[in-house]
DRENNU-497409 format. One record per residue (C-alpha): residue number from 1; x, y, z. Coordinates in steps of 0.25 Angstrom, whole numbers, plus 5000, padded with zeros to 4 digits. Layout:
BEGIN
{NUM, {X, Y, Z}} ...
***
This chain:
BEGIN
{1, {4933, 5356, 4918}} {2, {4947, 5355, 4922}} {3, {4945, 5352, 4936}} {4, {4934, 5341, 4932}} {5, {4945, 5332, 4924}} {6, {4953, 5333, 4936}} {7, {4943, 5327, 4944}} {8, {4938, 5317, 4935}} {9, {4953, 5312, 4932}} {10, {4955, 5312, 4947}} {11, {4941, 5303, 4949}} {12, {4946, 5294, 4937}} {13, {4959, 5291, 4943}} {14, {4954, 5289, 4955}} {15, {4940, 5279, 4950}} {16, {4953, 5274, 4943}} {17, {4962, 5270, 4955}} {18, {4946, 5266, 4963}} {19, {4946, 5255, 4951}} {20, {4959, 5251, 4952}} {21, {4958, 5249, 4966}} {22, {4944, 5242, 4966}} {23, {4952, 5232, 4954}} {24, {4962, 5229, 4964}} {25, {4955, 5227, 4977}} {26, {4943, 5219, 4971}} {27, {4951, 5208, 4966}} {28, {4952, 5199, 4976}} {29, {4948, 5187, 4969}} {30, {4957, 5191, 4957}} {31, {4969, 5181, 4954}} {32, {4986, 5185, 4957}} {33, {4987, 5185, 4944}} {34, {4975, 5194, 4940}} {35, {4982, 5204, 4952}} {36, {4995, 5204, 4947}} {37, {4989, 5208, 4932}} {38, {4981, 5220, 4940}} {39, {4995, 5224, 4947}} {40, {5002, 5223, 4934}} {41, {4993, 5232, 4927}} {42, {4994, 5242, 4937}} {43, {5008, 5243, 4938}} {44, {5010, 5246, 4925}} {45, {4999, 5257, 4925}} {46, {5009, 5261, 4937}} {47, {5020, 5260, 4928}} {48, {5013, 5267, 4916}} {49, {5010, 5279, 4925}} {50, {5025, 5280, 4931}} {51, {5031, 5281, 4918}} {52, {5021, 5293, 4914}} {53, {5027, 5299, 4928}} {54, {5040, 5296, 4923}} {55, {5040, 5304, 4908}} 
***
């Protein structure tokens, strides 16, 4: 049982980082400012996940 939350926690970051991805990339016609939002977002998810590193 324990080997299959592994796995699915593994699959879910991963669907997780293919979303992200897909969000980035597919956004061509998106405007600077709707970009710099996106960015924004995910730096501070960056941040977020630094400051659990750091306690």
């Amino acid at each position: 049982m324990q080997a299959l939350q592994q796995r699915y926690d593994e699959l879910e970051k991963r669907y997780n980082n293919l979303k992200l991805s897909r969000s980035i990339t597919a956004q061509e016609g998106s405007s600077a400012a709707e970009t710099k939002a996106r960015f924004a977002r995910l730096v501070r998810e960056i941040d977020k996940c630094i400051s659990l590193l750091n306690e």
